[in-house]
N, C-alpha and C positions, 0 to 999 in steps of 0.2 A: 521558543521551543515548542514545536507542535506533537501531540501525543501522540504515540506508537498508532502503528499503522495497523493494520489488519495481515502486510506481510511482513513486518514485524514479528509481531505473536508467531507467527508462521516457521520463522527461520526461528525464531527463539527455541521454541519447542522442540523441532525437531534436531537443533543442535545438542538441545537440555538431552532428550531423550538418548540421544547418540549415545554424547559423554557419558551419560550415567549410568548404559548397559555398560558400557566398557569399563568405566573402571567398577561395577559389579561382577564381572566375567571374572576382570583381573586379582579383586581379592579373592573368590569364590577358587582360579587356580590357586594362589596363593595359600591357600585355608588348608584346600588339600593337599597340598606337598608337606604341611607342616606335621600335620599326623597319620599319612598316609604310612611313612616309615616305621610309627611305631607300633599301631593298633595291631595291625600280623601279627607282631612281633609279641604284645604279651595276651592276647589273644591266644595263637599257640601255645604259649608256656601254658595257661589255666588247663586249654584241653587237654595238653599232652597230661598233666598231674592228676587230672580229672580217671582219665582212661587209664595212665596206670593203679592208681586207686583202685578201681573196680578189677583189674584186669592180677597183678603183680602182689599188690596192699601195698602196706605203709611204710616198708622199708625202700621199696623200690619207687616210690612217689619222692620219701625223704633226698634217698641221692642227688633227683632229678633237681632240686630246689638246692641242696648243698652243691654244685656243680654249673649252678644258674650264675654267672655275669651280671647281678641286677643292679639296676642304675638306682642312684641314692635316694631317687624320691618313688621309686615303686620295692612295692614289699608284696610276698605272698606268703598264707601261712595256712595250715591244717589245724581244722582244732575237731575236739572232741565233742561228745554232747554236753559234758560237764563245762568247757567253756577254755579245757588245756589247750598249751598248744604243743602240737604232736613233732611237726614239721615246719621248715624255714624259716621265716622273720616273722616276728610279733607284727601285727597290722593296729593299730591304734584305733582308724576310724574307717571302715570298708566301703569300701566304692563299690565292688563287689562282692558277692556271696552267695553261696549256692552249695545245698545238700547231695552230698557222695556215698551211696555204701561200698563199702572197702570190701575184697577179696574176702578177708576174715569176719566178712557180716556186720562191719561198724557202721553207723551213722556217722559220718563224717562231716566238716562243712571246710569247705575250700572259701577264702574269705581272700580279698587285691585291694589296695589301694587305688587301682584303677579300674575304670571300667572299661573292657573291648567298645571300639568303636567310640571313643568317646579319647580327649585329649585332655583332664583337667590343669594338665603346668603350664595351657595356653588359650587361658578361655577369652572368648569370644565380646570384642568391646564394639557399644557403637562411635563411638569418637570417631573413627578413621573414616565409618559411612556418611557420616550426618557432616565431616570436612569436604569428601570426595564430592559430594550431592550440591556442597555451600560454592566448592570451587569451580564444578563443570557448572551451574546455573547464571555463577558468572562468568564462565567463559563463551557461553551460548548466549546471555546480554548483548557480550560486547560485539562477537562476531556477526550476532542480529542486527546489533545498531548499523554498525559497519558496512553492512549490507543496504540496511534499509531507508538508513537517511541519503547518502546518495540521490536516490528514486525518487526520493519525496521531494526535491530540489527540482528536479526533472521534470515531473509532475505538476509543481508549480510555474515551472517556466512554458511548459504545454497549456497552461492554462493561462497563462501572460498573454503568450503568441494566439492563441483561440480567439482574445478580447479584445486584439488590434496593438496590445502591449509590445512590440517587439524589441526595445531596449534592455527586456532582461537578459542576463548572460549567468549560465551557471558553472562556468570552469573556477571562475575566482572564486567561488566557494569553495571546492575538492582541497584549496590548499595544496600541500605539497605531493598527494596523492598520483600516485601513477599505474595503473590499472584500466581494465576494456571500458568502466564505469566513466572513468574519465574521458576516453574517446568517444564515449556517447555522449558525456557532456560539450563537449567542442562540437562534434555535428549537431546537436541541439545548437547551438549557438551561433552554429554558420547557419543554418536552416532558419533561425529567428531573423539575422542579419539579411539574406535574402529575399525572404520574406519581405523584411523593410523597403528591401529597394523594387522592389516589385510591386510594391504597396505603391509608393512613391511615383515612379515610374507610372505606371495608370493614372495616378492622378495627374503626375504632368501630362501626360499623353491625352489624358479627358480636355484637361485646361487647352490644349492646342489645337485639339479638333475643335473647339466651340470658337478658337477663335479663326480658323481656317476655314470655319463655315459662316462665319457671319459676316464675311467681307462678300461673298459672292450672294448670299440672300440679300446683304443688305443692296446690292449694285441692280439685284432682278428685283424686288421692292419696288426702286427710285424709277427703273424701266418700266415697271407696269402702271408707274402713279404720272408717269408724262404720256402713257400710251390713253390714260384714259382722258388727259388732257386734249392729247390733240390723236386721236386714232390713224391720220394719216401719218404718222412717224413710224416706217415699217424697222428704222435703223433699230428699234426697240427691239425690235425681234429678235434682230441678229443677236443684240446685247443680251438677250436673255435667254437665248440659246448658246451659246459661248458658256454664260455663266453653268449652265445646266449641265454644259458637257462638262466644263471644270469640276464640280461638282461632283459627276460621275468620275472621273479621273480619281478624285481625291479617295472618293470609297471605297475603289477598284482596290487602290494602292492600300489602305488603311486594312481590309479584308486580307490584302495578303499577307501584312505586319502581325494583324493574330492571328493567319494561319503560323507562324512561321514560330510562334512563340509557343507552341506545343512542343512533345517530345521530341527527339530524333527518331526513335521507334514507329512516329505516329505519321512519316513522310514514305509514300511511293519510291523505291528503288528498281531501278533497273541499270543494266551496262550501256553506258555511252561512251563516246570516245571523244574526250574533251578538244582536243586539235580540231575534229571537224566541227562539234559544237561554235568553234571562236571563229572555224574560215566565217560558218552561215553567219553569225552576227556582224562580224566584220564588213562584209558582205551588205550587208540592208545599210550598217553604217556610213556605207560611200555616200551614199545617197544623201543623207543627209550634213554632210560633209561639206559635199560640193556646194552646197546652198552656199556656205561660207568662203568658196573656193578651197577648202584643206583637205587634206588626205587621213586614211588609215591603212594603215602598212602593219601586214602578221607577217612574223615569224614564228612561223610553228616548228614544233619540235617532231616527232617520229607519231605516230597514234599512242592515244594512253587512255588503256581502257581501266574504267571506272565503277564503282557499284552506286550511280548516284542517281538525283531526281533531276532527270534533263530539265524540266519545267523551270525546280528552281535554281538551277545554275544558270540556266537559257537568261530568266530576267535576273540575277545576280550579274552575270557578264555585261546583257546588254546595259543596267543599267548605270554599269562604271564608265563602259565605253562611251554612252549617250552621255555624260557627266564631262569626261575628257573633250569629245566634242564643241562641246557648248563652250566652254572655258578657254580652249585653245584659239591660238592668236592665228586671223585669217591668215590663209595662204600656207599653214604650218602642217605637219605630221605629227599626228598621233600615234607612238607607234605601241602593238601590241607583241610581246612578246612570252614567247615561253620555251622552260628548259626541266629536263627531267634530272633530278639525284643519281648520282652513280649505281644505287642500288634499283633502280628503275620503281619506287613504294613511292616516291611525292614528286609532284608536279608542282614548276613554280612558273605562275604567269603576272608579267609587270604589264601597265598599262601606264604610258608618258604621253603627259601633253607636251604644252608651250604657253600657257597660258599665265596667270598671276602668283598661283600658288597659294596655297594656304596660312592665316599668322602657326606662328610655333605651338599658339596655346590652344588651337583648333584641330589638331592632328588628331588626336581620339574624337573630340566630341561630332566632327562631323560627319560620325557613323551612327548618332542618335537621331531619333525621330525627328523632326521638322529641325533639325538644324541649319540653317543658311546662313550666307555671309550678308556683310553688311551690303547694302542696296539690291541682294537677290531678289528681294520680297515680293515680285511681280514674275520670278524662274520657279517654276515646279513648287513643290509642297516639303521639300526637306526630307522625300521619303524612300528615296531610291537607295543611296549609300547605304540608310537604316535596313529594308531590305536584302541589300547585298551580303550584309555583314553576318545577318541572322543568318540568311542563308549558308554562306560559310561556314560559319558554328556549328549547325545544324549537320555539316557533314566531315565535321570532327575539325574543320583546316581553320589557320588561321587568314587575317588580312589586316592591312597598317597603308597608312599614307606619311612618305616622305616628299619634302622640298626639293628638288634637283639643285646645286649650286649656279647654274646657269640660266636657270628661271624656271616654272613649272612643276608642274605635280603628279607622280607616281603612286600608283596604288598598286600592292603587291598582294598576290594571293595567292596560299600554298596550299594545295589540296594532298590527300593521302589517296592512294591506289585502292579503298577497299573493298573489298570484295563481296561484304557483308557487314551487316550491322557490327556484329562480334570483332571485329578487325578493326574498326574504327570505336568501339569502347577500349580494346590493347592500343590504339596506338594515341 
């Protein structure tokens, strides 16, 4: 149990303070309803017996009092200076009193059981305050606590996640709790989790470039250490110019993996129109096709314009389609295709080889960074798909690779129409 917080005390207090006007207001109304009714009431009696006194005398005072409705616990009487009494009910012990001379010159003294402005058959106790004060202090406790431990939970898991901790989780604490506190505690939790694999994720990705790079230094090494052997070996050259381009290959590709892992916010948008985006690609991919003797064959659908970043769609496409290439069995079609939604907002474009196709258990993973199959490890860097994918994301759509039942591998990509960033957060 960690001690009160600073907003704690905070919520405490100003709950305390609430309650406490409030149920001060409320007896303070209370108090005066209680004798608001009566104080008028023998208030007037005294003036009126007073006035006639002075005004009428003592018989005309007497009526007023014999004539009076008075409740059993107020009495009013007239006395004289000798101590008689002249008029109305004998008074025992006066609450009030006050000197009159009468009409006929008397010194009179009007004497009440009560005093104006005053209630004595309902005085005034503190019990009910020092209850009122015990009960809202603890109801400002609890509604503090209520409040405040939540946060501190919170608080500590922000400082978990700060330290590289990201295994804490704070919703199983909330218990059965269901309130916005709790939705902050779940995005805390997915944000920790994230975090983790993001964590994770860089480290593997560290681990893979050190080793993607150590096979081609170590190859330009072994070529510099026979060049200095025998200097007429130019083949070394070649070898360690190869290597060098590889190399740049590898960074080109690696630079645009962390571009790609920024916002969506943080990518160039403009209108393209993705159909003629795929003829161009299509298009370079003959080329390279033919080397194999195979084809690539579009079907495109109508134009579908786009609010996206042609750059990163341009190597997202090309690098599915150069992927289908390579894999496709010579002499075969590749073919590309695409088809718009009835409501004309998403584009969906398949990309089929002929080739071997992928195991079952490969279908997601080989959208991650240097992922390849078994004997590729002399094809590319693993880093194309990885791109493509990001890319995708990146512009709200999704993509998935299926098996063909009759051999070969499709890659499916579904983009949204948007028109703006806003458009692709809605959809």
């Amino acid at each position: 149990m960690t001690k009160p917080s600073l907003l704690f005390w905070k919520l405490f207090l100003a709950f305390w303070l609430a309650t406490t006007l409030t149920f001060l207001v409320g007896v303070g109304v209370l108090e005066l309803g209680r004798f608001r009714p009566n104080d008028p009431h023998i208030e007037a009696i005294l003036a009126a017996e007073e006035r006639l006194l002075e005004q009428f005398g003592i018989e005309a005072a007497g009526q007023l009092l014999t004539v009076w409705e008075r409740p059993a616990d107020e009495s009013v009487g007239v006395y004289d200076s000798a101590g008689r009494l002249l008029a109305g009910a004998p008074v025992a012990q006066a609450a009030y009193e006050r000197s009159v001379t009468s009409k006929e010159g008397r010194v009179l003294t009007v004497r009440s059981t009560h005093s104006p402005g005053k209630d004595p058959g309902r005085p005034w106790h503190q019990i009910p305050l020092l209850i009122g004060t015990i009960m809202s202090a603890l109801f400002s406790g609890y509604m503090a606590y209520y409040l405040a431990w939540p946060l501190a939970y919170l608080r500590r898991a922000m400082s978990d996640a700060a330290h590289g901790r990201f295994e804490t989780r704070v919703k199983p604490a909330m218990g059965k709790r269901r309130d916005e506190i709790v939705d902050l505690a779940e995005d805390c939790d997915r944000m920790a989790n994230q975090l983790k694999v993001l964590v994770e994720a860089q480290q593997t990705l560290l681990h893979d470039i050190s080793h993607e790079l150590r096979s081609p230094l170590t190859r330009m090494q072994a070529a510099i250490g026979l060049m200095r052997q025998d200097a007429s070996r130019l083949e070394m050259l070649e070898r360690i110019e190869r290597e060098s381009e590889r190399m740049d290959t590898l960074i080109e590709a690696l630079l645009t993996l962390a571009r790609l892992q920024g916002r969506p916010e943080s990518i160039e948008r403009e209108s393209v129109d993705i159909s003629e985006l795929l003829a161009m690609i299509v298009e370079d991919a003959q080329f390279e096709a033919g080397i194999k003797r195979s084809r690539v064959e579009l079907q495109a659908s109508p134009p579908f314009i786009a609010c996206v970043s042609g750059e990163l769609l341009y190597r997202c496409f090309e690098n599915v389609i150069r992927n289908a290439v390579r894999y496709t069995r010579p002499g075969s079609t590749v073919q590309v295709s695409t088809s718009v939604s009835p409501d004309g907002n998403r584009l969906n474009v398949s990309i089929t080889d002929h080739g071997p196709g992928v195991e079952i258990d490969r279908l997601q993973s080989i959208f991650h960074p240097f992922e390849r199959g078994v004997g590729d490890a002399s094809v590319g860097f693993g880093l194309g798909l990885a791109i493509a994918a990001r890319a995708v994301q990146m512009h709200g759509g999704t993509i998935l690779a299926r098996n063909e039942p009759e051999g070969g591998l499709t890659v499916e990509i579904n983009l949204h129409s948007a028109r703006s960033l806003h458009d692709i957060t809605l959809a």
